[in-house]
VMD Tcl script that draws the C-alpha trace (Angstrom):
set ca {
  {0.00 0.00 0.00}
  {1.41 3.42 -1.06}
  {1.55 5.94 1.41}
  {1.48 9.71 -0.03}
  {4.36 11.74 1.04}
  {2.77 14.32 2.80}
  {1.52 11.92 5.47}
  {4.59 9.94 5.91}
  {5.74 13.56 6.94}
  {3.24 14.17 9.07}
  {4.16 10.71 10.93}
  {7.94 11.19 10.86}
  {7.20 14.82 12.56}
  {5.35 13.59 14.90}
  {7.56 10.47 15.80}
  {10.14 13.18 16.07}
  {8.38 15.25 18.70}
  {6.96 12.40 20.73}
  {10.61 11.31 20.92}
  {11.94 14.69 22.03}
  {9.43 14.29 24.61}
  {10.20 11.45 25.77}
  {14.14 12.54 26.16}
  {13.43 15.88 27.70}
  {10.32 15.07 29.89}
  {9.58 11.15 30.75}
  {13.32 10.39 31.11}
  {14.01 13.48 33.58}
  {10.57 12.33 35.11}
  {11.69 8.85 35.31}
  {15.10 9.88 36.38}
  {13.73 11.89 39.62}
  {11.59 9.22 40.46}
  {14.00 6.87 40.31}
  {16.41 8.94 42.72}
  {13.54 9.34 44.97}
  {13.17 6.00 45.20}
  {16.10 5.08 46.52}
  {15.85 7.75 49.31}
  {12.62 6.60 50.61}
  {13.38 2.65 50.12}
  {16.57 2.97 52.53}
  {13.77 4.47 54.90}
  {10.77 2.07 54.48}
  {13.73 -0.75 55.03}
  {14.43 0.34 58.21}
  {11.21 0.81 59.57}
  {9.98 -3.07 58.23}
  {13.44 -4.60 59.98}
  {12.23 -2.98 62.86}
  {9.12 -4.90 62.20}
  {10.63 -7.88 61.75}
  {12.46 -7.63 64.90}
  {9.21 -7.60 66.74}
  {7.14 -9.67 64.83}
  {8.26 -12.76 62.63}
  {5.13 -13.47 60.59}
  {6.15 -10.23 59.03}
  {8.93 -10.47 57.18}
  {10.05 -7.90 54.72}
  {10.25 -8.76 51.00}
  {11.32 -4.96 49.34}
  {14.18 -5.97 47.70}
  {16.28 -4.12 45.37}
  {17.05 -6.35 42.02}
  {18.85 -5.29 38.95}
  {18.56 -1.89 40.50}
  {14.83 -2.19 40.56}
  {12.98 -2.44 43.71}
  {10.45 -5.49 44.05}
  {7.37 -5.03 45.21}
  {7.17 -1.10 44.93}
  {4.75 0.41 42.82}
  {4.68 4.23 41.75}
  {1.50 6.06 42.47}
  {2.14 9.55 41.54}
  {6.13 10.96 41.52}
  {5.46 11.61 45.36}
  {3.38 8.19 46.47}
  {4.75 5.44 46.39}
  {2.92 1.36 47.31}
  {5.43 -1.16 48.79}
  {3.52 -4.82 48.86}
  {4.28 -7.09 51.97}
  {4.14 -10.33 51.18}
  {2.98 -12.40 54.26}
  {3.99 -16.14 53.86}
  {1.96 -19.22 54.66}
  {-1.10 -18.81 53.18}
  {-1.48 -22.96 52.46}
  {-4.39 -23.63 54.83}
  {-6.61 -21.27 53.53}
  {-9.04 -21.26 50.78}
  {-9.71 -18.31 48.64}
  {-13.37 -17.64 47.83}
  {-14.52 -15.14 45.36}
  {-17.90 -14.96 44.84}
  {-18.71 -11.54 43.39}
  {-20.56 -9.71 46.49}
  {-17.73 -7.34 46.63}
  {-16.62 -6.31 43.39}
  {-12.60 -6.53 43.50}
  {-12.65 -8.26 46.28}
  {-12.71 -11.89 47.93}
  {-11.59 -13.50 51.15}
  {-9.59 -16.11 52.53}
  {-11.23 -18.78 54.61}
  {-9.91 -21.73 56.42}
  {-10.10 -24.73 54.86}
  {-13.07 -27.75 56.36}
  {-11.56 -29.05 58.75}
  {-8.85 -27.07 59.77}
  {-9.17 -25.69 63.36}
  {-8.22 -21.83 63.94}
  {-5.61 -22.80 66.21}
  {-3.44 -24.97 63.66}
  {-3.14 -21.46 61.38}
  {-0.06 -19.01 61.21}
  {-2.32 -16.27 61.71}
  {-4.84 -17.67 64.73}
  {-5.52 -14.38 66.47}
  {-6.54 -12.75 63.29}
  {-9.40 -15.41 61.83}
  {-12.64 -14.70 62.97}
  {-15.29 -17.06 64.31}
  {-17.14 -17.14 60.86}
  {-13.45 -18.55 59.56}
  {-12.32 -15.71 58.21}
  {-8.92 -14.37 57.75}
  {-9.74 -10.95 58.28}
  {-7.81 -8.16 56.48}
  {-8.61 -5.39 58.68}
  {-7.15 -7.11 61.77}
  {-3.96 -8.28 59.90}
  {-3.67 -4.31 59.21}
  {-4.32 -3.34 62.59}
  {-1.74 -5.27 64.07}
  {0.81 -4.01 61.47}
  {0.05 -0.53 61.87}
  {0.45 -1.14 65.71}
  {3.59 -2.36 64.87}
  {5.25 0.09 62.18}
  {3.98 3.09 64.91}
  {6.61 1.24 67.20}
  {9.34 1.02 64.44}
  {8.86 4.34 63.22}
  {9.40 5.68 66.97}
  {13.09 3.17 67.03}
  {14.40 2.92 63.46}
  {17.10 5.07 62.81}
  {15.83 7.37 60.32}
  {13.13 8.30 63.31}
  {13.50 12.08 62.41}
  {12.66 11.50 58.89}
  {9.67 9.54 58.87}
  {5.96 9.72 60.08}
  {3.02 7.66 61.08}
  {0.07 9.05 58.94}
  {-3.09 9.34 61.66}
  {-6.52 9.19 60.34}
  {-6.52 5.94 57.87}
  {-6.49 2.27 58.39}
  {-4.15 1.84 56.08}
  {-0.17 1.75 56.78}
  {0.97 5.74 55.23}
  {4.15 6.99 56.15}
  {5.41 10.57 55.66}
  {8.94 10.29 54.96}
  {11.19 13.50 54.26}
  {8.29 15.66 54.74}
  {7.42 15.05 51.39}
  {6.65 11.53 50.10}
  {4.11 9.19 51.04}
  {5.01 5.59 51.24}
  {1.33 2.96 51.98}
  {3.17 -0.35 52.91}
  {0.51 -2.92 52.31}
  {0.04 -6.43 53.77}
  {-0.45 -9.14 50.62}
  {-0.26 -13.17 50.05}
  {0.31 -14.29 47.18}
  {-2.61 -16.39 44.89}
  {-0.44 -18.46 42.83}
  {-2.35 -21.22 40.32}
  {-5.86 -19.97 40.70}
  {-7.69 -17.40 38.99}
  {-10.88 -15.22 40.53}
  {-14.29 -15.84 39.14}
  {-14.88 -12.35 38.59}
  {-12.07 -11.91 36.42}
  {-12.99 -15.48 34.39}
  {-14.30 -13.27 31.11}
  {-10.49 -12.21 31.35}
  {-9.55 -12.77 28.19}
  {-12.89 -12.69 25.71}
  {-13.19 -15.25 23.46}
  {-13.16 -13.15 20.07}
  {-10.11 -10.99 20.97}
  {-6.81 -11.94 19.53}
  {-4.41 -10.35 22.06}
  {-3.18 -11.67 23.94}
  {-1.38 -14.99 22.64}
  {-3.48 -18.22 24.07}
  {-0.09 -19.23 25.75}
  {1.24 -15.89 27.68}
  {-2.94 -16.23 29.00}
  {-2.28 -20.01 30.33}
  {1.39 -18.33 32.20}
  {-0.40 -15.68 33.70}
  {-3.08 -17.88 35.07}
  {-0.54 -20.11 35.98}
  {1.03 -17.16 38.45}
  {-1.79 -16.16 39.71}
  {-2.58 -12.39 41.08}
  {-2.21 -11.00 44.95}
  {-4.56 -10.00 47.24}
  {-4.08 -6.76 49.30}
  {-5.02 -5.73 52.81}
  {-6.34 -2.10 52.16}
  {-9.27 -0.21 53.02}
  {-12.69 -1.23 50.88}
  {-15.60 0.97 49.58}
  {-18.66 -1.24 49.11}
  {-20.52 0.09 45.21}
  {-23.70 0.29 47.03}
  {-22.02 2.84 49.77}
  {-23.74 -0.03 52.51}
  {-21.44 -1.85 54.91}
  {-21.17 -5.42 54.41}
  {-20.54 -7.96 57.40}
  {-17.33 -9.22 55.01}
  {-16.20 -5.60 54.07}
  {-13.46 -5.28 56.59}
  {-12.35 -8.78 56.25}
  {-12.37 -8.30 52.22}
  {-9.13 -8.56 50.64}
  {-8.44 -6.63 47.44}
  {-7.11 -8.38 44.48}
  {-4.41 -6.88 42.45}
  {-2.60 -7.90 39.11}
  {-0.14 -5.87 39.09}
  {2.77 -8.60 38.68}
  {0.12 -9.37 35.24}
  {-0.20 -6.16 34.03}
  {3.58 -5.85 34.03}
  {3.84 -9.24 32.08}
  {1.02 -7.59 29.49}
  {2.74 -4.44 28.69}
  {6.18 -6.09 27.48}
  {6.55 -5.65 23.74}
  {6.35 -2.67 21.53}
  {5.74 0.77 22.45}
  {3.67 -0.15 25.23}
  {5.77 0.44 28.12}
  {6.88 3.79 26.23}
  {3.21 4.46 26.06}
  {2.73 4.31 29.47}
  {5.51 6.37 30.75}
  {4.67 8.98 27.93}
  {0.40 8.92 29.43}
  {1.51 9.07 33.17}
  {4.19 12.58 32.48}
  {1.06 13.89 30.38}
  {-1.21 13.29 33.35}
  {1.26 14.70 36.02}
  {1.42 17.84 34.15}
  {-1.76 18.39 33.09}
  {-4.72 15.93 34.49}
  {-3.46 16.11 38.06}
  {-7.06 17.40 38.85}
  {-8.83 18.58 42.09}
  {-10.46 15.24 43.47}
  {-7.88 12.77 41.51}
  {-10.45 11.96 39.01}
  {-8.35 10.56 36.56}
  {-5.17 8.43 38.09}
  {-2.01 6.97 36.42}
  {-4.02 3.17 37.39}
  {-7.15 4.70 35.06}
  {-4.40 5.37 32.35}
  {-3.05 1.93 32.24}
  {-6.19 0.21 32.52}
  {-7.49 2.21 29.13}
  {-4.07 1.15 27.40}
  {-4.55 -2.44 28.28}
  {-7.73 -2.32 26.23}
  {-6.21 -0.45 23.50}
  {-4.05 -3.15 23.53}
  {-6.78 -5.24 22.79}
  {-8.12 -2.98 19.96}
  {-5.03 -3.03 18.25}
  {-3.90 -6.62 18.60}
  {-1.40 -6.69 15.60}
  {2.28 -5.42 17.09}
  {2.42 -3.80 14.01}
  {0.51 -1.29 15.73}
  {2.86 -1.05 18.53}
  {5.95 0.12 16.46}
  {7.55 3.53 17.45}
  {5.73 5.46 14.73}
  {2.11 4.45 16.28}
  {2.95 5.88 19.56}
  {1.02 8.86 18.83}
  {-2.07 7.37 16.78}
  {-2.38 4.81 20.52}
  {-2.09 7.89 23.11}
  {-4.53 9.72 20.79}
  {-6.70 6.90 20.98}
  {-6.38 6.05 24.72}
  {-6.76 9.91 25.55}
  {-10.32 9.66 23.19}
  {-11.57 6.33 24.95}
  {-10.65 8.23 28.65}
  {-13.20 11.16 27.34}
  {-15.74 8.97 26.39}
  {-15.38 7.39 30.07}
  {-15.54 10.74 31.62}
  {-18.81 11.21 30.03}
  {-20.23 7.97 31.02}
  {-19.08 8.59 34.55}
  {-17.64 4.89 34.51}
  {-14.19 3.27 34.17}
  {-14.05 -0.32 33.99}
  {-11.59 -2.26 35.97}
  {-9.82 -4.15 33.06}
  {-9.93 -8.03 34.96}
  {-12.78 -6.78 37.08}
  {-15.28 -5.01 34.93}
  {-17.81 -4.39 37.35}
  {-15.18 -2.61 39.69}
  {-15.51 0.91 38.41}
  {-12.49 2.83 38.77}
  {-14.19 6.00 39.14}
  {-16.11 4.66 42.31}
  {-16.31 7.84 44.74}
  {-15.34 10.22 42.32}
  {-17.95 13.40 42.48}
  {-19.84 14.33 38.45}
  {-18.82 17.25 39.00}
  {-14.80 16.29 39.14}
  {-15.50 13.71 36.35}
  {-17.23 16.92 34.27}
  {-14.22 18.96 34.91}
  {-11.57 16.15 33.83}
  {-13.30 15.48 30.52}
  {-12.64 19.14 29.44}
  {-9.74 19.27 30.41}
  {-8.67 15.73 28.63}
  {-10.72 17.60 25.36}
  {-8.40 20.78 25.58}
  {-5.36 18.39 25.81}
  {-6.54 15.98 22.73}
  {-7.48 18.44 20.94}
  {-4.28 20.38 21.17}
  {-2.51 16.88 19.96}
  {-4.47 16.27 17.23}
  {-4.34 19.73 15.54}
  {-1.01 20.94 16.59}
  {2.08 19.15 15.39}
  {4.22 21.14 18.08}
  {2.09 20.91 20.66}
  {4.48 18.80 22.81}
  {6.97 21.07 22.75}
  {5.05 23.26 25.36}
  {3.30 20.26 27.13}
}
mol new
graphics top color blue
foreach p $ca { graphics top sphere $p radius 0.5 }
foreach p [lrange $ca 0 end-1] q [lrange $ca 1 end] { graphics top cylinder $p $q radius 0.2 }
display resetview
């Protein structure tokens, strides 16, 4: 297929710019994250030794490898999650069935007394391995490591959340979160994960991921229905973040990514956090599944999939819904107010519209 001149132009232009931004902006982004990163790891180590010291059962697993740190994810360039994986999860089961979208709980096994588990004091009569006392007893515990570890002047308990915050520096927030790891199984809710007429991705990187399984995280739930359910605080969240890693090798995804979450620092950091660097990656996961071909995931299509993402995220705005990419009926703007939702999609217009008609517009973005 011949492609006239003038648009090969247009693409090599814009290739060009996306590529200056990437140099100038997402690698000096990257580059201050990264440093930061290592300043509040050498912290957050401290404090879970500390931890450690006190209690067994939780043993640290942030570990730097290949100068990456495990188990940290990057919220925003100033929050930071660092996953604890808790061991011994063997004599529980891990039931899913749908009454809390995004979540599920663990529950001993028939037959098993309380008294023959790892984590005795923290199953409830019902069974339960409760996620809400887990996290209780952990933020007991980093309060007392905070108060002994030696960067004590540097760091901070965060008061008025359930969750495990700390305030390190002054200026970073750090949620260390209490996980186990599902290896082998695969939730119910997320069993339409991947449909049936959808070519990406390949049959056999779906059978690997299964085969690894997803976590599930001690944090704070919000029911969909705003009620309180009698599981809610023993609810454990389910995460795939180790997946959606595995899914965004290849191509210009990754570069996609980094180039979204610089363009959403700068310009959709929004009053109410309508629109997070999670909603971004979750809309490029299924244009990853509109554009199955890796064809389209050469350097030259970077632009065409951001302006597509950035197109799909307006259309979302407008609906008022986000849809959890495994977990479809988890909506990712749960909690969000119309009126912040309202606000975003303009703002998302001005921005798409200032990439689709200006050929320079990065250069002041």
């Amino acid at each position: 297929m011949l492609v006239p001149s003038d648009m090969m132009a247009a693409q090599s232009k814009i290739l060009y710019q996306l590529n200056k931004y990437y140099g100038e902006r997402v690698q000096t982004r990257k580059a201050s994250i990264a440093k930061t990163i290592r300043e509040v790891c050498k912290v957050v180590q401290d404090v879970l030794r500390e931890v450690e010291v006190q209690e067994p059962r939780f043993i640290s697993s942030l570990t730097e490898c290949n100068g990456r740190f495990e188990g940290l994810d990057v919220i925003t360039p100033t929050e930071f999650e660092v996953v604890l994986y808790l061991n011994q999860m063997g004599e529980l089961n891990f039931v899913d069935d749908g009454s809390l979208p995004g979540c599920a709980v663990l529950k001993l096994s028939d037959g098993r007394k309380r008294s023959m588990s790892l984590w005795v004091e923290f199953i409830t009569a019902s069974g339960y391995l409760s996620a809400r006392k887990i996290r209780s007893r952990f933020q007991t515990l980093v309060a007392q490591a905070c108060d002994k570890c030696d960067y004590r002047e540097s760091v901070k308990m965060i008061a008025d959340t359930t969750e495990v915050k700390l305030r390190i520096l002054g200026k970073y927030v750090v949620q260390i979160t209490p996980a186990f790891k599902c290896a082998g199984v695969w939730p119910r809710s997320a069993s339409q994960w991947p449909q049936p007429d959808i070519a990406w991705p390949h049959p056999s990187i779906v059978a690997e991921i299964k085969a690894e399984g997803f976590d599930l995280l001690s944090k704070e739930t919000f029911n969909i229905t705003g009620k309180q359910s009698a599981l809610e605080g023993d609810a454990w969240v389910m995460s795939f973040l180790e997946v959606e890693k595995r899914l965004l090798l290849g191509g210009c995804r990754r570069k996609c990514l980094s180039v979204l979450k610089t363009l959403r620092n700068r310009h959709l950091d929004l009053p109410g956090n309508p629109i997070t660097n999670y909603c971004m990656k979750s809309l490029l996961l299924y244009e990853c599944e509109k554009h199955p071909s890796e064809n389209d995931w050469e350097d030259h299509c970077v632009g065409d999939r951001i302006n597509g993402i950035f197109l799909q995220l307006i259309s979302c705005l407008q609906c008022k819904r986000c849809p959890n990419y495994f977990v479809p009926q988890l909506d990712l703007f749960k909690g969000k107010t119309p009126s912040s939702l309202e606000n975003a999609a303009k703002q998302v217009w001005r921005l798409t519209r200032e990439l689709l008609t200006n050929s320079n517009a990065l250069d002041k973005l």
